[in-house]
C-alpha angles and dihedrals in degrees: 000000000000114000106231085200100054130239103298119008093189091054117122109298102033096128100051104053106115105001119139112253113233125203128229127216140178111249093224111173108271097031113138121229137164116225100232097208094060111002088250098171125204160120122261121253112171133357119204148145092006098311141088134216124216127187123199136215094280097051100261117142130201133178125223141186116263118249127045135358100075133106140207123195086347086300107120113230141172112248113216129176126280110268104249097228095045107103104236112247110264119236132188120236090267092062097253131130100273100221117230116251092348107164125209115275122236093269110257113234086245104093138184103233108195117196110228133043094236091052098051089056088050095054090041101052088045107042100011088112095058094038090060097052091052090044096230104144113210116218128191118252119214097206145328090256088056085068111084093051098055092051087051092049091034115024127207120225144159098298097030108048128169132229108197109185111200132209118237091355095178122149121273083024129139086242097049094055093050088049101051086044083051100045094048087059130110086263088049092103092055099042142083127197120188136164149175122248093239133107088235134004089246082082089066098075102081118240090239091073086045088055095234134112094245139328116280125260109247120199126252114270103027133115105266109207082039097052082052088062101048091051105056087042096254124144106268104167102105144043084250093052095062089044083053091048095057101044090057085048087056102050099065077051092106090161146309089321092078099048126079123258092230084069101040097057094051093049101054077044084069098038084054092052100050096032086050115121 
């Protein structure tokens, strides 16, 4: 009669058969795991004393023991600490691998074109690096209205198209009329318009890198970036005072982490359309 158990059940092995394999994977800083017990989501940001803490997309961090109990791509792993000696994975502002002596392509006739000087610094210092590698080149856009006329004096077609990020695009706004008009043009096919919901891209940055509870209300019918900086208690008289303002706001911006998600969605929207083959 056949043994369904086998010939000898205690033999070498035993203990293995059927058991679930479990990964295991360093827990380098920016890793992205899901907490099984509870879906917590997030990035590592530090690893001591036998634990690791994650922060999520909104900025919440949690620490965690060492060992089982994680998950990455809805595959369960064991989370150990970094070698010591293993260099961490680099990674640009925007959150992305940074290649390893990647130079600058020759830049590609699509663009991203960002209205608004002080956005245009913002999506250069977070995602510049990445930019480069693909060779999209961001301009600065004066003004929405500006629009029309650059796509009359430079069309967009199926090889140059063309990314344009807005400030405060809401429905029933000045911006999102001129948007629609624009994107039922003749141009509309090769062109992409997106925006944040905010006044100004300042808002962008979340309070929380500013190291404040939220950004201030500022009355109708006053000035906004004006009404910031008084405020806060900053000199606002003058054109310089404001520049001076925002550089200081830019400077807390590290990487993606400080910026709100409302933005960066809308911004590697942009990156997908002109990269597009």
């Amino acid at each position: 009669m056949d043994d369904m158990y086998g010939s000898d059940v205690l033999g070498a092995g035993w203990r293995e058969r059927g058991a679930v394999h479990v990964a295991t994977v360093e827990a380098e800083r920016e890793l992205v795991v899901e907490v099984a017990v509870d879906g917590f989501c997030g990035a590592v940001t530090r690893v001591q004393g036998g634990t690791v803490e994650l922060e999520d997309f909104h900025g919440r961090k949690r620490l965690f023991p060492l060992g089982g109990g994680f998950m990455i791509d809805g595959k369960p792993v064991r989370l150990i600490p970094p070698a010591p000696a293993k260099q961490a994975t680099k990674r640009t502002a925007s959150g992305s691998v940074a290649v390893a002596d990647q130079r600058a392509r020759i830049a590609l006739p699509s663009r991203i074109l960002v209205e608004g000087k002080h956005d245009a610094e913002l999506v250069e210092k977070v995602w510049g690096a990445d930019l480069r590698v693909e060779g999209v080149a961001v301009e600065f856009l004066q003004g929405l209205d500006k629009l029309e006329e650059l796509l009359a004096s430079e069309p967009p077609n199926a090889t140059r198209r063309y990314g344009v990020l807005v400030d405060h695009l809401v429905p029933g706004s000045k911006e999102s009329r001129i948007a629609d008009a624009i994107m039922r043009g003749p141009h509309g096919r090769h062109l992409k318009i997106v925006g944040h919901p905010f006044i100004d891209v300042w808002q962008c940055v979340t309070p929380k890198t500013l190291g404040i509870t939220r950004w201030p209300e500022i009355p109708r019918g006053t000035d906004w970036k004006t009404g910031i900086c008084k405020a806060f208690g900053w000199p606002y008289e003058t054109q310089g005072d404001t520049g001076r303002a925002w550089q200081f706001i830019l400077s807390k911006v590290n990487s993606y982490r400080d910026l709100e998600p409302t933005l960066l969605g809308r911004v590697e929207e942009l990156i997908d359309f002109v990269t597009a083959d």
